[in-house]
C-alpha positions in Angstrom: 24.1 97.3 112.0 26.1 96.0 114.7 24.5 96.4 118.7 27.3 96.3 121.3 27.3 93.3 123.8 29.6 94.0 126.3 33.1 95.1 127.9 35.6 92.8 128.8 38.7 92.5 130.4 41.2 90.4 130.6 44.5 90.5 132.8 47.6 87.8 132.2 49.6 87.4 135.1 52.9 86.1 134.5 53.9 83.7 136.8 56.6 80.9 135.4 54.2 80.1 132.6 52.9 81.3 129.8 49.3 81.7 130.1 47.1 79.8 127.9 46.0 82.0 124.5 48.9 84.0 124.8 52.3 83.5 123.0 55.7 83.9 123.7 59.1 84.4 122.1 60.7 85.3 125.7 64.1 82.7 126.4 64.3 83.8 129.7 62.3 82.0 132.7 59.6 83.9 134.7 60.4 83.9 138.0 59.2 86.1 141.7 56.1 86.7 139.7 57.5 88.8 136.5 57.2 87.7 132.9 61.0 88.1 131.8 61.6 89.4 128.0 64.9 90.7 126.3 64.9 93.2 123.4 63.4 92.2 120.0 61.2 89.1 121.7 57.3 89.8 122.0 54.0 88.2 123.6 50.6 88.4 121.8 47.4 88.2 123.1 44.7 85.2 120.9 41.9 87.8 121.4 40.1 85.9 118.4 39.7 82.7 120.9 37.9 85.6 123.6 34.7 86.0 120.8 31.9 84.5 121.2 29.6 82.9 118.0 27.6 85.6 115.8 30.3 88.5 117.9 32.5 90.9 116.7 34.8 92.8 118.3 34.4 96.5 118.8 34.7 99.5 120.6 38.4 100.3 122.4 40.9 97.5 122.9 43.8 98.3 125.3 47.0 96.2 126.3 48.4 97.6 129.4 51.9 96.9 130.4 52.6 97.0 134.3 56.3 97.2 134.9 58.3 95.8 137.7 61.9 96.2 138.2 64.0 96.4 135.5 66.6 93.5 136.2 70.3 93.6 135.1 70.8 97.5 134.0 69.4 99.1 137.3 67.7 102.5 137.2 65.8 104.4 135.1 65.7 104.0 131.5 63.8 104.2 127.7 62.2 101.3 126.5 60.2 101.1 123.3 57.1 99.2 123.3 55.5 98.4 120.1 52.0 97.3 119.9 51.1 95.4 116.6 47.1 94.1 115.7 47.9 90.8 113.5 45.4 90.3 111.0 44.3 93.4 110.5 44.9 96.2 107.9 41.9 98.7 109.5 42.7 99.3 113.0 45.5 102.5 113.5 47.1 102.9 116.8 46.1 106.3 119.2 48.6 108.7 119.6 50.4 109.3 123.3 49.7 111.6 125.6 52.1 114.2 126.9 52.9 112.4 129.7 53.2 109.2 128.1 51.0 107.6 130.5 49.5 106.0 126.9 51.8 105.0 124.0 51.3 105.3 120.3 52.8 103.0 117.4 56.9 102.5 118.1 56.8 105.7 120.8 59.4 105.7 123.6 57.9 105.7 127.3 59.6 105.6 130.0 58.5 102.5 132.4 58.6 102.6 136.2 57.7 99.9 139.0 54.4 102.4 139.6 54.4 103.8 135.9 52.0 101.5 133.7 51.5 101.9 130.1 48.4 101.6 128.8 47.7 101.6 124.8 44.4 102.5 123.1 43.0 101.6 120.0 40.1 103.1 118.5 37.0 101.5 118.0 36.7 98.9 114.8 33.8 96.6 114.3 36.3 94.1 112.0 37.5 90.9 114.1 41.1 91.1 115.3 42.5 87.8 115.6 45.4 89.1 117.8 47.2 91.5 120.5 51.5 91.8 119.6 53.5 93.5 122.2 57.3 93.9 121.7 59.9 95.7 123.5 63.1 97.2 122.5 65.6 97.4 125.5 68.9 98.8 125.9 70.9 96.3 126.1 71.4 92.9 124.1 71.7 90.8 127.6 69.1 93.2 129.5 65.9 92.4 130.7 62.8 93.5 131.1 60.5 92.1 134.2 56.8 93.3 134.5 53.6 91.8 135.7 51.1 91.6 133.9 49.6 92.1 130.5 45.7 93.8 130.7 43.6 93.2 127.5 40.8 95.3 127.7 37.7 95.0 124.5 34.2 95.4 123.6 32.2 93.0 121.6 29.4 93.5 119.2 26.8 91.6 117.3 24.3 92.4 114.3 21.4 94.2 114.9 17.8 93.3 114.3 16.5 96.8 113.8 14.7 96.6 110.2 16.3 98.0 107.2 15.5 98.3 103.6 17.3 96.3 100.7 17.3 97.5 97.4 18.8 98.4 93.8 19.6 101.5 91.4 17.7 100.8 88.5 18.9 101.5 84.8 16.3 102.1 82.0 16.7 102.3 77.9 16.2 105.7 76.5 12.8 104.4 75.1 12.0 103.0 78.5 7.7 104.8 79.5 8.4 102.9 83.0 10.1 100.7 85.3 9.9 99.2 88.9 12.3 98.8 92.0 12.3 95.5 93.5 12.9 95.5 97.2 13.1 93.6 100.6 12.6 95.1 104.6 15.0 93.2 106.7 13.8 92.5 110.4 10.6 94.0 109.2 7.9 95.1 112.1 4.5 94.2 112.2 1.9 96.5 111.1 4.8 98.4 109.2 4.4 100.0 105.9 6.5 101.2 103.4 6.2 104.9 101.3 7.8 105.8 98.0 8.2 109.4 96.3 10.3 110.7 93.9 12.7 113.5 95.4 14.8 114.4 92.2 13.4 113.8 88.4 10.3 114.6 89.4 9.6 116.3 85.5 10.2 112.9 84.2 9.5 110.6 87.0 6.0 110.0 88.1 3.3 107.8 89.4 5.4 106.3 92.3 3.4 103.4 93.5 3.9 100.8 96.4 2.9 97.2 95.3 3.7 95.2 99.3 2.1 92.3 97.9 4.8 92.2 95.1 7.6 93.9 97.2 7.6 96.5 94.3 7.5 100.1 93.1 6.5 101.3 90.0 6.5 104.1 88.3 6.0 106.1 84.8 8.8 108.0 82.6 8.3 109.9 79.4 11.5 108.8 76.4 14.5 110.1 76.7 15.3 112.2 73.8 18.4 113.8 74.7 21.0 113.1 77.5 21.6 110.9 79.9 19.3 112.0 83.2 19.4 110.4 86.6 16.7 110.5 89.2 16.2 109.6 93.2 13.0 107.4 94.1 13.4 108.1 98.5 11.8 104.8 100.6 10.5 105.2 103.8 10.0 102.4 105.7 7.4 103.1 109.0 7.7 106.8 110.6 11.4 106.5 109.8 12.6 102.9 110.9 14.6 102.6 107.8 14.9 104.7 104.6 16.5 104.0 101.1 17.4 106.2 98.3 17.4 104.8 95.1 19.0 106.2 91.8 17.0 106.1 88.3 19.3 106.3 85.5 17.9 106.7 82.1 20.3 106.3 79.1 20.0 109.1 76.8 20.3 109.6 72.8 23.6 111.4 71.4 23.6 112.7 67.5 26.1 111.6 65.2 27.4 114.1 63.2 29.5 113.6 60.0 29.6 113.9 55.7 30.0 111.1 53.6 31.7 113.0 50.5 35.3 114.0 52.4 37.8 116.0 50.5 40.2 112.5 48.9 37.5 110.1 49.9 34.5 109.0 51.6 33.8 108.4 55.1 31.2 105.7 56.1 29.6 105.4 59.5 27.6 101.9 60.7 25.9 100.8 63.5 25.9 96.8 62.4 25.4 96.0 59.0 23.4 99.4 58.9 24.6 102.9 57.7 24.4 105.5 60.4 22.7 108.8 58.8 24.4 112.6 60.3 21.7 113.4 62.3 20.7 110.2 63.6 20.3 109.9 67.5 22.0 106.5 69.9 22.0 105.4 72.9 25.4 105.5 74.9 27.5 102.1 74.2 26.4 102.0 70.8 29.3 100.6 69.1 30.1 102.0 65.6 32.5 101.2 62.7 34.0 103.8 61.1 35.5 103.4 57.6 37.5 106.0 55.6 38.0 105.1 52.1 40.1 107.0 49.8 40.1 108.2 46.1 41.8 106.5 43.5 44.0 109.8 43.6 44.5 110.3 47.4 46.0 108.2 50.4 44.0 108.1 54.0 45.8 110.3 56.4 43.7 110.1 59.7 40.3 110.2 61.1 38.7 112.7 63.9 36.1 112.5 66.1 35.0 115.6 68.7 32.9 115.3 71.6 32.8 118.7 72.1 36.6 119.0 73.3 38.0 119.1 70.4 39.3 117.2 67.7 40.4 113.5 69.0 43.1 111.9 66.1 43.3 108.0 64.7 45.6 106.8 61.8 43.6 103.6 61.3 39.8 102.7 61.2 38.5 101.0 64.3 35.3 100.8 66.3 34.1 103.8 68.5 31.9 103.2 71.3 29.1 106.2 72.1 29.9 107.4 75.7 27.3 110.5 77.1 28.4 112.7 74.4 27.1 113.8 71.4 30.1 113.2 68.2 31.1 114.6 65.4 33.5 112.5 62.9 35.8 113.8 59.4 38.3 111.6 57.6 41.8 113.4 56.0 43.2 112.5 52.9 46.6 113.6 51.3 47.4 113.4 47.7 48.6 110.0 46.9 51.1 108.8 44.3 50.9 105.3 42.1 53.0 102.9 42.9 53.2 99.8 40.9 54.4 96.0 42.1 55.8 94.4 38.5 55.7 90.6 38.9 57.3 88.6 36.3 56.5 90.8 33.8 53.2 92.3 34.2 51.9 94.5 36.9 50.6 92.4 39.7 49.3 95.3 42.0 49.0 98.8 42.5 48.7 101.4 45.5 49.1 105.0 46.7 50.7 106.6 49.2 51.4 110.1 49.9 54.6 112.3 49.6 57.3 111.1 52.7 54.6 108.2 53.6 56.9 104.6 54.2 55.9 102.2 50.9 54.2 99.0 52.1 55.5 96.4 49.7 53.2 92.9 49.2 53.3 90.8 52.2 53.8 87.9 49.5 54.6 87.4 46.1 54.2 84.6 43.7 56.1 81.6 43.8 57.6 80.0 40.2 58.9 76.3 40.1 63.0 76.7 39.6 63.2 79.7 40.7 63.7 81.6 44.0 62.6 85.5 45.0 65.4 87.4 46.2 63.9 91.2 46.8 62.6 93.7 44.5 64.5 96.5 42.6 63.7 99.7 41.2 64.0 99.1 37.9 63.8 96.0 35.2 66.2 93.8 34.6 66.7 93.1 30.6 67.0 89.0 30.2 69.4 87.7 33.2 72.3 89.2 34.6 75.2 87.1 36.9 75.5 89.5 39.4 72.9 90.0 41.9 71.1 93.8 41.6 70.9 96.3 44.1 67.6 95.8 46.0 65.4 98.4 47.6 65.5 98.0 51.4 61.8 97.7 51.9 61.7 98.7 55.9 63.0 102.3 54.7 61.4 103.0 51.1 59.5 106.2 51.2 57.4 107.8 48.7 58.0 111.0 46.7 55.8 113.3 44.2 55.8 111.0 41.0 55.3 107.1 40.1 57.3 104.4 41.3 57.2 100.7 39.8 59.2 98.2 41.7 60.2 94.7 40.2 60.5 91.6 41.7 63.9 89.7 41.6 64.0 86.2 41.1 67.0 84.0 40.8 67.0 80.6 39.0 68.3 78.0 41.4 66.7 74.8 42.0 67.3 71.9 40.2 66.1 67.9 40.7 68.1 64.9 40.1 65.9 61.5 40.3 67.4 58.1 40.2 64.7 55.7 40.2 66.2 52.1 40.8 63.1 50.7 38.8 64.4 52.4 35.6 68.0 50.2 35.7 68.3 47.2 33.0 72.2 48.0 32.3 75.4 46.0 33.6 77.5 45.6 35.6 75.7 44.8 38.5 78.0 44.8 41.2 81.0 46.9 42.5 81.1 50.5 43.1 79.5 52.3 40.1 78.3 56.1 39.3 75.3 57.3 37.4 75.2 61.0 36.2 71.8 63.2 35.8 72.5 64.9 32.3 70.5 67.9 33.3 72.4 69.1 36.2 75.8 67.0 36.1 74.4 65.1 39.7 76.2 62.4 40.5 75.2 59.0 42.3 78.0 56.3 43.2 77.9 53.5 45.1 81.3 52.4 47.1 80.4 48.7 47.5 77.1 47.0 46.6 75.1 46.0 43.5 73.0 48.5 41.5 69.3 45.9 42.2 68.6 43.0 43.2 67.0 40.3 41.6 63.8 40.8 43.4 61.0 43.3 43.7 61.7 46.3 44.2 64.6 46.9 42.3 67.2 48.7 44.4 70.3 50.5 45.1 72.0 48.5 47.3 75.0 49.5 49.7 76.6 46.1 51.5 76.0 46.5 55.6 78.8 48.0 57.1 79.7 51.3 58.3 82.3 52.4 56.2 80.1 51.3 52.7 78.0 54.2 51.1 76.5 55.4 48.8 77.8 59.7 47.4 75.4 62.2 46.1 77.8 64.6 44.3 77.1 68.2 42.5 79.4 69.7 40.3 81.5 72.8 41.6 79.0 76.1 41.8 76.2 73.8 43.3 75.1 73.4 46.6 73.0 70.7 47.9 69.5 71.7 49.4 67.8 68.2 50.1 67.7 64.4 49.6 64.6 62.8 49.5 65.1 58.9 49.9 63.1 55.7 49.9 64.0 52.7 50.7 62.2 48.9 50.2 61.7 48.6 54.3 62.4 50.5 57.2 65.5 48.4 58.4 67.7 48.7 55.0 67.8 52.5 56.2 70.6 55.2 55.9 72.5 54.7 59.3 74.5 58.1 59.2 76.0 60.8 56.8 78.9 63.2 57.1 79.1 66.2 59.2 77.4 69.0 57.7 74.3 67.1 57.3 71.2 65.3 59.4 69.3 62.4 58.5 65.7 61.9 59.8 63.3 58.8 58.8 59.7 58.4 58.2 58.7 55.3 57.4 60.1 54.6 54.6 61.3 57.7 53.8 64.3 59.4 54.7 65.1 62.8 54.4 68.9 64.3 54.3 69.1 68.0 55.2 71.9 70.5 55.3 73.2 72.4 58.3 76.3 74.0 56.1 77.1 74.7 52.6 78.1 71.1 50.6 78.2 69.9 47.1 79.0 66.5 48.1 77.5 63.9 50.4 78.0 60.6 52.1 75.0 58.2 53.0 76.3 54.9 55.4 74.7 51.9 56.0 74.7 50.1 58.8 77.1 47.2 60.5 73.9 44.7 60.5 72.2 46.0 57.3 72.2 46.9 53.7 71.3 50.4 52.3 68.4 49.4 49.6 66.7 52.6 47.7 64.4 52.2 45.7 64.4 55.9 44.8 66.7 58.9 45.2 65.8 62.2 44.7 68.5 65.2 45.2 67.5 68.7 45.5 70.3 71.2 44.5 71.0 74.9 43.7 72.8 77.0 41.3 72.2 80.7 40.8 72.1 81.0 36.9 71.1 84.3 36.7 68.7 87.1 38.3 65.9 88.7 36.4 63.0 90.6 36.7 60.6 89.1 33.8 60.9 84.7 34.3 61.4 82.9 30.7 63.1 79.3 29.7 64.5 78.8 26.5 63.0 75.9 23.6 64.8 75.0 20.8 63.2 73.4 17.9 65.2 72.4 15.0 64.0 72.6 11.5 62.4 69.3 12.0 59.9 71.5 13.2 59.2 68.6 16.3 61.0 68.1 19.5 60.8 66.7 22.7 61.0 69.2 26.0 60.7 69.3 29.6 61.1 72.3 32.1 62.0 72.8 35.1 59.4 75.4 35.5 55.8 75.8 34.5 55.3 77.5 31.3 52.9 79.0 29.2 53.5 78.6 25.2 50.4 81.1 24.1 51.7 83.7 21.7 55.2 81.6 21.0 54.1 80.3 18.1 55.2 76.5 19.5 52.3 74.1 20.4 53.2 71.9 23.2 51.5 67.9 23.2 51.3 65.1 25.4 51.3 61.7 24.0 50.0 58.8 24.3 50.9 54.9 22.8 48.2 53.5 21.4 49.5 50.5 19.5 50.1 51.5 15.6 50.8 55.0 16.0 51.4 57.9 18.8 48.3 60.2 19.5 49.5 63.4 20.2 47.0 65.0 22.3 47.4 69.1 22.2 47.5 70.7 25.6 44.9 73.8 24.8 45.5 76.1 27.5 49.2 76.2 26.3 50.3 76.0 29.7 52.8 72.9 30.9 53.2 72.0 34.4 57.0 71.7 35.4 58.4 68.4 34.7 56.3 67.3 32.4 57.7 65.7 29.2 55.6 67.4 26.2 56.4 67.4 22.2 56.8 70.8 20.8 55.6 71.6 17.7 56.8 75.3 15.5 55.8 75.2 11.9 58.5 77.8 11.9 61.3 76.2 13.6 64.8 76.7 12.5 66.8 76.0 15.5 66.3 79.7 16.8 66.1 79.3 20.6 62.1 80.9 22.0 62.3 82.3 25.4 59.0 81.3 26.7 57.0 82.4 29.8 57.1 81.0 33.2 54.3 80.7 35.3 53.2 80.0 38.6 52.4 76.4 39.0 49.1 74.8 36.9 47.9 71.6 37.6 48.3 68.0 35.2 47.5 67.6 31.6 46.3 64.4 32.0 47.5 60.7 30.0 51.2 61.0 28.9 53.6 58.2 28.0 56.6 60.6 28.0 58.8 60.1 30.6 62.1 61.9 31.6 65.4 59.5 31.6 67.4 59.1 34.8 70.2 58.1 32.7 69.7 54.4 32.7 67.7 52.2 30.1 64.4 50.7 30.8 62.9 48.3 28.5 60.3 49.7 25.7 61.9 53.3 24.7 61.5 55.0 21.9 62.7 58.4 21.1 61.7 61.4 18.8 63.6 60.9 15.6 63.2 62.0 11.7 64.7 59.6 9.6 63.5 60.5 7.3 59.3 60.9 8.8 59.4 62.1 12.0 58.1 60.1 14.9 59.1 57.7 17.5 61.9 55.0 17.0 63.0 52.2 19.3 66.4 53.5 21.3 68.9 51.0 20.8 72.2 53.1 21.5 75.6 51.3 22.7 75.0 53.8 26.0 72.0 54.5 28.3 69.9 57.3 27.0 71.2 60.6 29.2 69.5 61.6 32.1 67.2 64.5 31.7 65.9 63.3 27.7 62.8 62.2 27.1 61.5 59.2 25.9 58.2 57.4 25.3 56.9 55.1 27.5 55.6 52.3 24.7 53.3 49.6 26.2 55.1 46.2 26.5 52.0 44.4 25.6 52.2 45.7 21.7 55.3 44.3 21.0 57.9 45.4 19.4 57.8 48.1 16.8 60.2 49.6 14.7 58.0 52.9 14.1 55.3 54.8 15.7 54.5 57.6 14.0 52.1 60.4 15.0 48.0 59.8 14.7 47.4 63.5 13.6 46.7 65.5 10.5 50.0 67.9 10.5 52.4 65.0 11.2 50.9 62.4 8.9 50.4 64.8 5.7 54.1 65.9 6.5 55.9 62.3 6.6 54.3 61.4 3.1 55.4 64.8 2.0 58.9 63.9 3.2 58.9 61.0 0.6 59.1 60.9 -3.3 55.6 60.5 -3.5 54.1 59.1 -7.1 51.0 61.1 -7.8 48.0 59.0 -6.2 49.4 56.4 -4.0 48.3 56.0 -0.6 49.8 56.5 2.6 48.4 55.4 5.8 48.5 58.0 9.0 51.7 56.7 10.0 53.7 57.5 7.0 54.0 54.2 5.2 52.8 53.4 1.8 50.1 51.1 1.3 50.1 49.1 -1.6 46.6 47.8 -1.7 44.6 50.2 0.8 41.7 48.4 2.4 38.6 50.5 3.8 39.9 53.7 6.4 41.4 56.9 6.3 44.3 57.5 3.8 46.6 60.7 2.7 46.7 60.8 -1.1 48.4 63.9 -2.7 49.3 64.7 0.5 45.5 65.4 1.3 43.2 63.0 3.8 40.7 60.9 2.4 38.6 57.9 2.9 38.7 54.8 1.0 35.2 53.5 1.0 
């Protein structure tokens, strides 16, 4: 409460200066005793600076304009005076009079020597930090004279009558009581304070007055039903002050709904806990609701009524219990399968209803050497050259009967490694070119030595930036990615040809592609030497598209070869038995690989007891992790010291390679261990193998062979094949 302090006045008269707290924008001197002001320029008043501490200012507020002679134009004329309170949004301006004697916002008056204008506000308790008068007059070059500016305003400060502070109070619906905490502001001696409850009296009762506590208590009985609201009235004294305060009780709303919907079910919790039909909550509650269809139907929608009518949602979310009591049902259409093939075999299933968009998988299995393209709507039988029609997935819609989509792979990706470490062969210097067997990729050198004679062994590309080295794919490829590392960070790739980006790491450099090539330039720098130790090309040719993912193995009537895939593959059910293999100093231990499944790029030995050259498509798979110890190792078309290769001639097993050539890139060849020796034979440390070789020879009943093949003339102690059986000479 606010308790007025006084009336004030305040005339400025205008002499040749502006007064102090006052403002003006007028360019024209004062003179004779008249402010001077031309149209569009304005005074205002600093009332703000007029308030005393603890003060406000209230009541009326005028600003009177006294007129004097009107200067230049002579006579009687309209001028617009426009009053303006700065810094405040509260405070409107009074409307004139009929005979304009007071002015309104922006009104014309007409302003004599003896005709003042006086402009009234109404009364506003909010501070007003300032007065703005401004005149609109005639004429650009005219100009207004007048005397004086009157300010008259009322001021006002808080009252010290005693009042009562306090607040609503909200109770659970199980709540049996509750209290009001209170304060009296500019409280009176010997003053007391009453309490009574003027609306909820049926549930509200027991009002009592604790002053000690500056509390009142009271008693309620559970809310059972809906929300109900109650006034507590204080009285402070006779009636010095009074408060009403509001008691709002929460109430309980029933949940209505059945589980077993027509196509489904429809579940209800409150938590973790299942909300029975029936069961009563308070308002905010939040529940989870969860429609769950048949394995014959599709969800449609779910409804909830607060009594009205039916409210619609298409997905299951979280309702929050308002003062309503609620009602929910789930709708279900009939739904049709349909199925998501994946290499093969059906991966997923799901429903969807007649005319109902088809959500395909967000993703779908990845396979080593092979890229997914879409799916189609029906299988493709082995490969095919030309890419299918695919299903546009953002516009397949579901009909009355079951759909099975397939998913389109195309076989693309293949890996070219030239490993520096592997390189024994001459020349060493001058440009040279080494091809990967597998994939026809080419690596050529236009000046520089193929290693040095240190560690690591390199390829090497003399400093200068026209010298290179040429990553080249035959016609149909395109290159995807160069992965290359080099012995130290300064024997790095400087640039390559446009088309392409190079970006370092260390060590390791990384060529990318920006446009379609088949053919690259690496250059070395003016200061510095290329030197890889390793280069590893990435490339792609579409060989086919198909729907079920299989690589072909051929196994010759020798009944034993070695095999490497691109792709991970699983040999169960083939009828081949795929081995890793190990040196281990006499002989080669073939060690069988159980699950039948063969990561990609690993060198294995096959094994078909049926093998007659036919070629076995054989499943891929998505990628499995290593078999463990292998010697086999995959060529990069140069020599290395120690390999042997699969060979019958005529028992089948590992022979040292001694071709006029290096072994092609892309064969495989064991790994033998240098510290052994040289051998000219390792045959294979297993039953089938071993029993096999002696059969292989012209065998004289009841000599003995030991498990490598060869006859033993005088066999010491150990295990022996005799009539093509093991046994063990004791």
């Amino acid at each position: 409460m606010w308790a007025t302090t006084g009336e004030h006045t305040q005339t400025y008269t205008f002499n040749t200066t502006t007064p102090t707290g006052w403002t003006s924008t007028a360019t024209t001197a004062a003179a004779s005793g008249y402010a001077k002001i031309k149209s569009g320029e304005y005074v205002y008043a600093a009332i703000g600076t007029l308030v005393s501490d603890g003060e406000v200012l209230s009541s009326a507020l005028d600003v009177n304009v006294s007129a004097g002679t009107f200067g230049t134009w002579g006579g009687s004329k309209n001028v617009t005076v426009t009053v303006e309170l700065l810094d405040s949004k509260d405070v409107v301006l009074s409307s004139a009079n009929a005979s304009k004697s007071s002015l309104g916002n922006s009104e014309t008056a007409y302003i004599g020597s003896d005709y003042p204008i006086s402009v009234s506000l109404p009364a506003n308790p909010s501070a007003i930090a300032k007065v703005k008068v401004s005149f609109s007059i005639p004429g650009a070059s005219d100009v207004l004279r007048f005397k004086y500016l009157k300010v008259h305003y009322s001021t006002a400060t808080a009252s010290t009558d005693p009042s009562i502070s306090a607040s609503n109070v909200n109770l659970l619906p199980s709540a049996t009581s509750g209290e009001i905490s209170y304060t009296i502001v500019n409280p009176v001696a010997e003053t007391h304070l009453t309490a009574s409850a003027t609306s909820g009296g049926d549930w509200i009762s027991n009002v009592t007055v604790n002053e000690g506590t500056n509390k009142v208590t009271f008693t309620t009985t559970a809310n059972t039903s809906a929300k109900r609201v109650g006034i507590i009235h204080l009285v402070y004294g006779s009636d010095l002050a009074t408060k009403d305060v509001t008691i709002t009780q929460a109430g309980l709303y029933t949940v209505t709904y059945t589980t077993a919907q027509t196509g489904g079910t429809l579940v209800v919790k409150n938590g973790e806990d299942v909300v029975t039909t029936g069961d009563k909550l308070p308002a905010g509650t939040v529940l989870t609701i969860t429609a769950t269809p048949d394995e014959t139907h599709a969800f449609r929608n779910w409804q909830y009524n607060k009594g009205a009518g039916w409210q619609t949602k298409t997905a299951n979310f979280d309702y929050t219990i308002d003062d309503n009591n609620v009602e929910f049902r789930a709708n279900f259409d009939d739904a049709y399968p349909v199925n998501f093939s994946i290499n093969g075999q059906i991966a997923s299933t799901a429903r969807f209803a007649d005319g109902k968009k088809i959500t395909f998988p967000a993703s779908v299995t990845s396979f080593d050497g092979y890229d997914f393209v879409g799916w189609a709507s029906s299988a493709i039988d082995g490969s095919v050259a030309d890419k299918p029609t695919l299903v546009d997935t953002n516009n397949e819609t579901m009909g009355t009967a079951e759909k099975t989509y397939y998913a389109v792979y195309v076989k693309n990706k293949y890996v070219a490694a030239f490993n520096a470490a592997d390189i024994t062969a001459t020349p060493l210097t001058g440009t040279r070119t080494w091809t990967h067997a597998g994939s026809d990729i080419s690596l050529y050198i236009s000046a520089g030595q193929h290693y040095t004679g240190g560690t690591p062994r390199t390829f090497t590309v003399k400093k200068g930036t026209t010298n290179y080295f040429q990553i080249s794919a035959p016609t149909g490829y395109k290159l995807n990615k160069l992965t290359v590392t080099i012995s130290e960070s300064k024997y790095k790739i400087n640039s390559v040809e446009s088309g392409a980006s190079v970006s370092t790491s260390s060590t390791t450099q990384t060529v990318s592609f920006t446009s379609d090539m088949n053919s690259v330039k690496c250059y070395a720098t003016s200061d510095n030497q290329i030197r890889a130790t390793n280069i590893v090309v990435e490339a792609i040719k579409p060989e086919g598209y198909c729907t079920t993912l299989t690589q072909s193995a051929v196994i010759t009537a020798a009944k034993y070869a070695t095999f490497y895939s691109i792709s991970a593959l699983d040999f169960t059910g083939t009828g081949i038995t795929a081995y890793t293999a190990t040196d281990n100093e006499t002989s080669v231990t073939l060690n069988e690989i159980t699950s039948g499944k063969v990561p990609a790029y690993t060198p294995v030995v096959l094994y078909n007891a049926d093998a007659d050259g036919t070629a076995i498509n054989v499943p891929v798979i998505a990628s499995v992790t290593s078999v463990g110890d292998n010697d086999l190792r995959i060529s990069s078309g140069k020599d290395v010291n120690n390999m042997y290769v699969l060979a019958k001639k005529p028992t089948i097993g590992f022979y040292p390679w001694n071709g006029t050539t290096d072994l092609s890139a892309g064969k495989v060849y064991l790994q033998a261990k240098a510290s052994y020796g040289a051998r000219a034979f390792l045959g294979f440390n297993d039953d089938v193998t071993a029993i096999e070789a002696v059969k292989a020879q012209n065998v004289v009943k009841g000599e003995y062979f030991n498990l490598a093949g060869q006859r033993v003339a005088q066999p010491n102690k150990g295990l022996y094949i005799v009539n093509g059986k093991k046994v063990v000479n004791k």
